[in-house]
Phi, psi and omega in degrees: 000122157311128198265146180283175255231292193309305167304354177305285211289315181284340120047243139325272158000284187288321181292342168311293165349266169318302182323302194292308190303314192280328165267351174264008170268325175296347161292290184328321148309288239294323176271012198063153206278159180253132168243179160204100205243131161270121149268080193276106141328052158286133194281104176230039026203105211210119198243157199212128182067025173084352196238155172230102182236142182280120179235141153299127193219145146299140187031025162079032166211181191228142327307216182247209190282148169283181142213123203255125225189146169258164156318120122113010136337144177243133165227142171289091181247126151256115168323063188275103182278093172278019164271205169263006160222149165305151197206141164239173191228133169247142165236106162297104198132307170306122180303331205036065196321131142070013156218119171250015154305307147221091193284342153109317222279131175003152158026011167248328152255352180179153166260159190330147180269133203258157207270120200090020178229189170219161184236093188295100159236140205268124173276078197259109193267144191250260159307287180341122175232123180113206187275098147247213185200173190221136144205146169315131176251088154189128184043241216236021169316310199310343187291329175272307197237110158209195194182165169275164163225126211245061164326084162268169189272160179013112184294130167116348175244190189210179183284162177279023186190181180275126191319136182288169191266349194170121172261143148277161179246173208163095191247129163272144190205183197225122161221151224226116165314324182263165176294117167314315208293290183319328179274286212290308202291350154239026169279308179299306157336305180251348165092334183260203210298136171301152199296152162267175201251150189286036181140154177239150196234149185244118179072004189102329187277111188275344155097168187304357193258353150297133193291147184033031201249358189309304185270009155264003169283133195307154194198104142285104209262122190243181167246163161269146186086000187252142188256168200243123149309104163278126179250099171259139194238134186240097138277352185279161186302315177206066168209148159250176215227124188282157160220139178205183158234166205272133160084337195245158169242140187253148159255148205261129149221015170201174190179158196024037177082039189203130182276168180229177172276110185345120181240093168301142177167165231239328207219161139206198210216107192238145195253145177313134200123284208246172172272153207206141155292010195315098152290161162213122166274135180273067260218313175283185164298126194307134211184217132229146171212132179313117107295154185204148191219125182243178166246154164255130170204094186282059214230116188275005158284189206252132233211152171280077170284049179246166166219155198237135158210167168263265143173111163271120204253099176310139179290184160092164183301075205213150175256103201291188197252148169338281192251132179270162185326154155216156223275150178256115171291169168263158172284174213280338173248074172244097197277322165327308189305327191289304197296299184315314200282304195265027143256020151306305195315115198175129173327153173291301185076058144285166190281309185299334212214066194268139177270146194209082196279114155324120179260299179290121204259148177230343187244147154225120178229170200222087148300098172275136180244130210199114154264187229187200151173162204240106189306132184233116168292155196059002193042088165236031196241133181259041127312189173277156179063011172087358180304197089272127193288140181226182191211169155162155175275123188022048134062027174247107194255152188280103178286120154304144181265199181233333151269118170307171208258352185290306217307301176310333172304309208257351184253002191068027192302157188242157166067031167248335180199117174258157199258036175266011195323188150323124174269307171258192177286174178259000154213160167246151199221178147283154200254307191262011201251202182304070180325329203037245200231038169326299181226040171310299247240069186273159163302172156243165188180151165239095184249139171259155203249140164255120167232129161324112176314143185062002164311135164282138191233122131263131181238102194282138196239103160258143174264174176221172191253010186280122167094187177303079150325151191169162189279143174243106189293085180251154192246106174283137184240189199051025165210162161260188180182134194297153184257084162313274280156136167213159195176181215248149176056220184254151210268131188265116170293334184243353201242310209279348203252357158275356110013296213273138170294144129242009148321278184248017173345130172273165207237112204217166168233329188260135156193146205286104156321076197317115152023068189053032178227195159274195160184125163242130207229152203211136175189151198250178209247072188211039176220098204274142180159183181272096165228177176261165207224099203213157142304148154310318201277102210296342175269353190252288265246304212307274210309353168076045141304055217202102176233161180252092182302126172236106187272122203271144188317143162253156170013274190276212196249299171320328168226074186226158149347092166285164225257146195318152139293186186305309176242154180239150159318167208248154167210121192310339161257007195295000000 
């Protein structure tokens, strides 16, 4: 039978049809599924400790909503800030491949999204597998608004150990009787150290060892025999933190958005900044046992010396005990206890989960890490010596600029940032021995480091002894990066690099810089953009321990900048 002209054309039509449907579903793998989330930014009323105080939150609770993606998921978050300040948002960890528009942190990729307005920003997952976080990046907002992000892997693959029977989430956090905003704004002010906070909280919860916290301590409920995922997140502000539970052993088996090779152990030591994977089996007598999070801080500044806990509760018939077990923590300066847990740490390096440690460095920089101070006549500053406290990197403490600096870069703006940091410090000293007053005294300055696309980048992190010494959590932000190496005093150029894994490195975004000791970090430059580079320790970062790597476009079209969205939050001088 002959087909008519019409019956053709519908036809085509259908088979066109199909065609688009069977490739836009094989994209739709291929690129992964699209989410999309409201973040209503609001002032809400949360009493904790005997106090009822109003905090700025997301969707009216603390911490905040999780969001949850398998690897290489796109997600939508619209921001609505309905509070009385600007505020911005960082996803820690998310690489966000070839767009650092929107990576969030204050006056370096974008300015506050302003109070009444809302910020659509796009999440792009690449690699990441496992635990991360979101929190607000502008002034000491993040203490009220962060939250988790849950990568799992792939539909049709599995985890890299045996699926757990059930995960919890376990966000460590900080809560402060006074306005976080208020405390930072007359610590800066006045030059000394900002109040510590009146207690750390699981979940939101500050636990029974706290005035009015007994019947509101967070309580996991287990079976007995079943293991459990913990995704724990060190949301506090400027402590890090031991953690364990009483009587259970724990397993290690990821960070930061990277899996590691299984680590047994009693205890661990996680820094503000990063994430951590745990299985645990409910394994004792069915019972309570004290989780607990104490803080490390190997420091003579001044530190929130409390613990927080929760309670893992066995389900079932039983008469628990008066008081439930408790985990014996290392004490808070027991800088052994800190070192010993994180030179554990190693990549899995599987054939699924494979390592691409960079051998030949093209790039090298010599970092110094310093707190610092900055001279006030007459001594009128409540520092030390009557001083104001600074912080600062190869002896540059970091000015925010008031037009971010992605903005300035990419439109050429002059005179918001220049691209002379340093490769090394400006003089070398002993970095750990009696310093005196060498390098008290840092420049200001807002400089950025230029790096060449596709470069191997090593960045050896010395700490010094100048100022309060102390471990320091730094944070790359668009990249993970291999841990070559750490050690105690000062880093030896022919001995310490003999040191360094190149095997199995754990593959990281966060990682604690020891006490007057080193660190050395590897990453190859090959996510071009504006991104930032700061201590963790949220009162270090105020003081300008902070610098900007701006990884310059490469060749092809494929590892070049993607060009701004339509709106960006407004900067009030752009």
């Amino acid at each position: 039978m002959r087909m008519g002209s019409g019956n053709k054309m519908a036809l085509i039509a259908a088979f066109l049809g199909f065609v688009f449907l069977e490739y836009g579903s094989l994209l739709c793998m291929a690129l992964g599924n699209v989410h999309h989330y409201d973040f209503v930014l609001k002032e809400t009323n949360f009493t904790r400790l005997c106090t009822t105080k109003s905090m700025l939150v997301v969707n009216e609770s603390w911490p905040g909503p999780v969001i949850r993606v398998h690897r290489g998921d796109t997600v939508f978050v619209t921001v609505h800030n309905k509070g009385t300040y600007g505020v911005t948002v960082h996803w820690h960890g998310v690489k966000q491949p070839r767009n650092p528009w929107p990576d969030g942190p204050e006056n370096i990729t974008q300015c506050p999204i302003p109070a009444g307005t809302s910020f659509t920003q796009e999440l792009s997952f690449s690699d990441e597998e496992g635990t991360l976080w979101w929190h607000a990046h502008s002034d000491w907002s993040r203490a009220t608004i962060h939250g988790a992000i849950i990568i799992y892997p792939k539909i049709g693959t599995t985890y890299p150990y045996p699926w757990p029977y059930k995960e919890e989430l376990l966000v460590l956090g900080e809560w402060y009787n006074g306005d976080v905003m208020a405390i930072i704004d007359e610590a800066l002010e006045t030059g000394g150290d900002p109040n510590v906070s009146d207690a750390f909280a699981i979940n939101g919860q500050p636990g029974d060892l706290y005035d009015c916290s007994n019947a509101s301590t967070y309580r996991l409920l287990v079976n007995y025999g079943k293991t459990y995922l913990l995704r724990i997140v060190n949301a506090v502000m400027n402590e890090e933190i031991f953690f364990g539970i009483a009587k259970h052993n724990l397993t290690v088996v990821g960070m930061d958005g990277a899996y590691l090779k299984p680590i047994n152990t009693d205890y661990i030591m996680i820094t503000p900044g990063q994430t951590m994977d745990v299985l645990v089996t409910a394994n004792q007598s069915p019972s309570h046992y004290y989780i607990m999070g104490s803080p490390f801080a190997d420091t003579t500044a001044p530190f929130d010396n409390t613990s927080t806990t929760a309670i893992f509760q066995y389900s079932g018939n039983y008469t628990p005990p008066s008081t439930p077990y408790s985990p014996s923590l290392p004490a808070y300066d027991d800088k052994d206890a800190a070192g010993n847990f994180t030179v554990r740490l190693k990549s899995l390096a599987s054939k699924q989960h494979p390592v691409s440690v960079p051998l030949r460095i093209t790039e090298r920089i010599f970092m110094t890490v310093s707190v610092n101070q900055i001279y006030c006549a007459n001594e009128s500053c409540a520092g030390p010596d009557g001083n104001r406290l600074s912080a600062s990197l190869n002896n540059i403490s970091f000015v925010t600029p008031t037009i971010d600096i992605l903005l300035a870069y990419y439109r050429k703006i002059r005179g918001v940032y220049n691209g002379t940091f340093p490769s090394i410090p400006p003089y070398f000293f002993n970095f750990t021995g009696d310093v005196g007053n060498n390098t008290i005294y840092p420049s200001l300055g807002t400089k950025a480091k230029m790096i060449k696309y596709g470069s191997a980048v090593e960045i050896i992190f010395q700490g010094t002894n100048v100022g309060a010494a102390e471990n320091h959590p730094m944070h790359l932000h668009g990249y993970s990066f291999y841990v070559m190496g750490m050690g105690n005093g000062n880093f030896d150029h022919k001995t310490s690099p003999k040191t360094y894994n190149l095997v199995d490195p754990p593959l990281v975004n966060t990682i604690g810089l020891p006490k007057n000791g080193w660190t050395t970090i590897r990453f190859v430059a090959d996510n071009p953009g504006v991104w930032f580079m700061h201590c963790h320790l949220e009162r270090h970062a105020s003081w300008g321990m902070d610098t900007v790597l701006i990884i310059m476009d490469g060749p092809a079209k494929t590892n070049k900048m993607r060009e701004p969205p339509a709106y960006m939050p407004p900067c009030a001088k752009a």
